[in-house]
N, C-alpha and C positions, 0 to 999 in steps of 0.2 A: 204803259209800263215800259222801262228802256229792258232791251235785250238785255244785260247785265242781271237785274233783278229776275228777269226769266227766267234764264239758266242757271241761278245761284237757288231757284226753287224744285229743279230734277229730283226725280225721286227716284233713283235709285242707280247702282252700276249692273253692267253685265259684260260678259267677258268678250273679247274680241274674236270675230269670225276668223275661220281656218277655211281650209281650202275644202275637206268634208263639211257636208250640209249639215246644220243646226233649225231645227223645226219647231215651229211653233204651234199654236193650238190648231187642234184639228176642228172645222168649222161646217156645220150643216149648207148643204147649197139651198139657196133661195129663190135667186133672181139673177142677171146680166150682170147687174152691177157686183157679184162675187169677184168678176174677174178683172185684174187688178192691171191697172193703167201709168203707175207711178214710175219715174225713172226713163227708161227706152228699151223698146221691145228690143230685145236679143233673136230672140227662137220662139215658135208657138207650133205644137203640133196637136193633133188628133188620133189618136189610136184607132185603126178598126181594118175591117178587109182591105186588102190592098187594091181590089178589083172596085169599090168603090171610089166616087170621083167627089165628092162632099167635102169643102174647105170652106167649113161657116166661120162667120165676121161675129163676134160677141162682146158687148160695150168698147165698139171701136178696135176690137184686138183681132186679127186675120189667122187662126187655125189653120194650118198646112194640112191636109188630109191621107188618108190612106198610110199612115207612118206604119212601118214593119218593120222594129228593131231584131237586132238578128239571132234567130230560135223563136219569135213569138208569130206563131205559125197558126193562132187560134183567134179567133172573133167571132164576137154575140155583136149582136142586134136589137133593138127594140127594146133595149134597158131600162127606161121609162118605163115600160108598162103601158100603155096608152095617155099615161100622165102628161102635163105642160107645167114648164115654168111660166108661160106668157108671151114666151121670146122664143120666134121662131128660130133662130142661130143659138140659141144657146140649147134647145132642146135638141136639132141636130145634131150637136157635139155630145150631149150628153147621151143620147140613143146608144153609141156602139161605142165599146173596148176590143181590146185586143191582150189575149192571155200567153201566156208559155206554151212550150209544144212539150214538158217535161215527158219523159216516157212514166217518169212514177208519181202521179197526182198524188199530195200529200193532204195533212194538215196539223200541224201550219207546213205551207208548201216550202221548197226552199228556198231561197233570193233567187228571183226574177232580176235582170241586169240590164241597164239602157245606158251605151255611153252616151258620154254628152257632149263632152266638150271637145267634138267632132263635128257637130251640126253646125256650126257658127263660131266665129272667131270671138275666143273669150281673152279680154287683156290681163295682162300681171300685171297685181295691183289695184286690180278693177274689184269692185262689190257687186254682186248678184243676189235677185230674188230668184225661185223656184215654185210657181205652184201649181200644185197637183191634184186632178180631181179621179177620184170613182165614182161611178153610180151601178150601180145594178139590182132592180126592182121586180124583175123578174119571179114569180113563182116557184119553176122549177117542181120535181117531183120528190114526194117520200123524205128519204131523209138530205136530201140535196134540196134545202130550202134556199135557194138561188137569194132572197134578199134579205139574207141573214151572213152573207159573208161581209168578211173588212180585212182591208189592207194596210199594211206598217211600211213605213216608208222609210230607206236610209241609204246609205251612199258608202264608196267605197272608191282611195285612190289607189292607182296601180292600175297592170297589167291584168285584167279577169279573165280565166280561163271558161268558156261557157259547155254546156250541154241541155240542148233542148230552149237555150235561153236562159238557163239557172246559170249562176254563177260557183265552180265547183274548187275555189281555191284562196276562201275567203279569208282563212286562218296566214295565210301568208302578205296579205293587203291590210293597207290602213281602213278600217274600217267606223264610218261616223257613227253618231246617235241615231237614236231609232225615235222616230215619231209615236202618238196615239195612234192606234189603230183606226183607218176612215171606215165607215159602216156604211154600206154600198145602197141602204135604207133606212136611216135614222129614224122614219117612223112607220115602218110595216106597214105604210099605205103606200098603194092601193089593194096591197095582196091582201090586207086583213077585211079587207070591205069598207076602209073606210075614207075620208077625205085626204086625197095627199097635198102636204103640205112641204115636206121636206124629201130634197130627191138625189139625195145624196153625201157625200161630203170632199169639201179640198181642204188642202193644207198647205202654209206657205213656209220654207227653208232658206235661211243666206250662207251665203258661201263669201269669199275672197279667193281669186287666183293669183299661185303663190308661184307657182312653173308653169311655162308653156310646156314642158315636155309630160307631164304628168297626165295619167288618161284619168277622167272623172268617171264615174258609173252615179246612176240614179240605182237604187235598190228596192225591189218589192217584193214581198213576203204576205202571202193568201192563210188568213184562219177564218175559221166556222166553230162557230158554238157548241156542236155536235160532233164527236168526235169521230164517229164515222162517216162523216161528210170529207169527200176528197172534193181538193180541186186546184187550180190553179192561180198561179200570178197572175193580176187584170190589172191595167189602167186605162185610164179613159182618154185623160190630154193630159200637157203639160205647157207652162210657158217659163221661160226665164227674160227677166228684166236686167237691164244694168241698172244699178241703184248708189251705182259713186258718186261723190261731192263735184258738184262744178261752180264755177264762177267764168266770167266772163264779161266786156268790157263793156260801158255804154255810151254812146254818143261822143260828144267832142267836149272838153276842155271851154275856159274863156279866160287863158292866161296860160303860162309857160308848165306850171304841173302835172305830172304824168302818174296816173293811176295804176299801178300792175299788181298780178298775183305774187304772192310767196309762197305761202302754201295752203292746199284748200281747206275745206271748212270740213274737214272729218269728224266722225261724234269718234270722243275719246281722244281727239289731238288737238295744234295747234294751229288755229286756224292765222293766215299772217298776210298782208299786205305793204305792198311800197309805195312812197311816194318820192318821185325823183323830179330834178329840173323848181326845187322850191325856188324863190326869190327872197330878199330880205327881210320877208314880213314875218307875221308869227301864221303857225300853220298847224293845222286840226279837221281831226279827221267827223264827218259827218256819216250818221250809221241810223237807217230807217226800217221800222217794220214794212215799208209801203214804198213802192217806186212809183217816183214823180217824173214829169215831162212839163216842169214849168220854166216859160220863160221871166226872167227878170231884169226889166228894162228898166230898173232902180238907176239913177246917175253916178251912187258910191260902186255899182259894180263895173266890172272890164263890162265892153258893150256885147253882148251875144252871149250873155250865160243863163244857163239853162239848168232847173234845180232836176236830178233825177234820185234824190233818197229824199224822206219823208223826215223831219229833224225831230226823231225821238232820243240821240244821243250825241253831244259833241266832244272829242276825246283831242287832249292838246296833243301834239304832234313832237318829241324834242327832237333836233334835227342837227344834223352838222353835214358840209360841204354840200350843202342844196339836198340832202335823202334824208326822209324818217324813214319807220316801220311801226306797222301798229298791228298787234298780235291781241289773240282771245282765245283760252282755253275750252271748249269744248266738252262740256260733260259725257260721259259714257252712257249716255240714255239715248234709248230707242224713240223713245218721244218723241225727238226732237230732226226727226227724221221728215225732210221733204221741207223744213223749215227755212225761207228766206231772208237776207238780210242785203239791205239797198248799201251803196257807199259812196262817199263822195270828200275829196279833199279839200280844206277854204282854208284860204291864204289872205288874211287882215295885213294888207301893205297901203299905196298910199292911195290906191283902189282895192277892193274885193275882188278876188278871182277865185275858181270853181276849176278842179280837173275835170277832166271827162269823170263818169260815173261807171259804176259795176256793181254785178250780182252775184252772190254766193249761196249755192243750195247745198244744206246740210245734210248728208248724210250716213 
């Protein structure tokens, strides 16, 4: 099926990310592979005692350990329960959090506060993921049923004023959506007696940066089913991905045509490309689900060309003073996120030639 027919089948729009986090479904943890690889690591931290030295590796992603953002002066241990996912780095990170030092333990507690866009250099312009986990399976005494709390997650730009680690000036900040609530034991085991199967919950959030001078805050917010259950802000880790569009060149040409970007292949824009240095032939661009690396030592081509798109689509090129452009709109679907597309320019003169090739990843 040509990308064309793909994308003319999206199902649905959704509004364009802002610089406050927009969150998506809150999701039970399972296994290693919860944590999410796509794009390029930004930041990855671990919440817990600071005097711990633990910075576990989980499906390939490196957790910074002992994080103590500032006021969160409290850390649990042993979160699990004696439980495993299977994976010893993932069970490490999920063992310990780290809470608020509020002086007035609530419920619902009030925004716990983590700047962000401190830790790592975030670009304007750039897309980011966020994901967030709790866990805590803990027992606990009386009516402080320790694995019966959840956490709401939400963000907030501006300056935050803190105490204890709460955020105490929120009515004055832009403040974003709020997530589902993560249930820090989605299913009462092991405290109820019985098999645990699920050990927790994360949530993933995208953002865009829209200022470098704008501070970012991550937001948490502690409730308990019980209304005399006090307690505090908890998280466990966090990581942020960069998850912008890229493209980028490949290989060499076998003929005078030169392949470049216009602009990348964003979901909800125009994704656009150039072809400069054509010759007098007719010229079309070449668009594959699948990158090739074949040579073709056919006689009708320049000698030394090399096919690197898959020929799922050939689009004519109209051209004047030697430059096309060839543009494709972009649907506003999430779907279509992490999605490849090969490229390549062919110029029918009184030989076949091939520009160099390139890739663009949607997202």
């Amino acid at each position: 099926m040509s990308f064309r027919l793909l994308v003319a089948a999206a199902l649905c729009a959704v509004p364009a990310a802002a610089q406050t986090i927009s969150w998506g479904p809150v999701l039970p943890v399972l296994a290693a592979s919860d944590v999410r690889t796509n794009g390029s690591l930004v930041v990855a931290r671990n919440l817990h005692s600071a005097t711990a030295t633990q910075s576990p590796t989980v499906n390939g992603v490196p957790f910074v350990g002992a994080f103590a953002p500032s006021g969160w002066t409290n850390a649990s241990t042993l979160a699990l329960n004696n439980s495993t996912t299977g994976d010893a780095g993932y069970d490490l990170l999920l063992n310990s959090a780290r809470a608020t030092s509020a002086a007035s333990p609530g419920n619902p507690t009030g925004w716990g506060a983590i700047r962000i866009d401190n830790l790592a250099p975030l670009a304007v312009g750039r897309n980011y993921e966020i994901q967030c986990w709790f866990t805590d399976q803990r027992l606990g005494t009386g009516t402080a049923a320790l694995y019966d709390r959840a956490m709401t997650l939400s963000s907030a730009v501006g300056a935050v004023t803190l105490a204890g680690g709460e955020a105490t000036n929120l009515g004055t900040l832009v403040q974003g959506p709020l997530s589902a609530p993560l249930d820090g034991d989605p299913d009462d085991q092991p405290a109820l007696g019985g098999a645990d199967v699920l050990f927790g919950s994360h949530c993933t959030g995208t953002f865009t940066r829209t200022s470098a001078n704008d501070q970012l805050w991550l937001l948490v917010r502690g409730s308990h089913p019980l209304a005399a259950n006090l307690l505090r802000s908890h998280l466990t880790a966090f990581q942020i991905r960069d998850v912008s569009p890229t493209w980028s060149s490949i290989g060499q040409g076998c003929g005078t045509a030169t392949l470049a970007l216009g602009s990348l292949p964003a979901i909800g824009g125009t994704y656009a490309l150039n072809v400069t240095n054509l010759g007098p032939g007719l010229p079309f661009l070449l668009t594959g689900l699948t990158g090739l690396n074949a040579p073709l030592p056919l006689p009708e081509f320049v000698a030394g060309c090399t096919l690197y798109a898959s020929p799922d689509l050939l689009d004519f090129l109209p051209s004047a003073a030697g430059a096309a452009t060839w543009s494709l709109s972009i649907p506003n679907n999430p779907a279509l996120a992490g999605l490849q597309l090969f490229h390549q320019a062919l110029e029918f003169g009184t030989l076949l030639s091939l520009s160099n090739g390139g890739v663009g990843t949607i997202r």
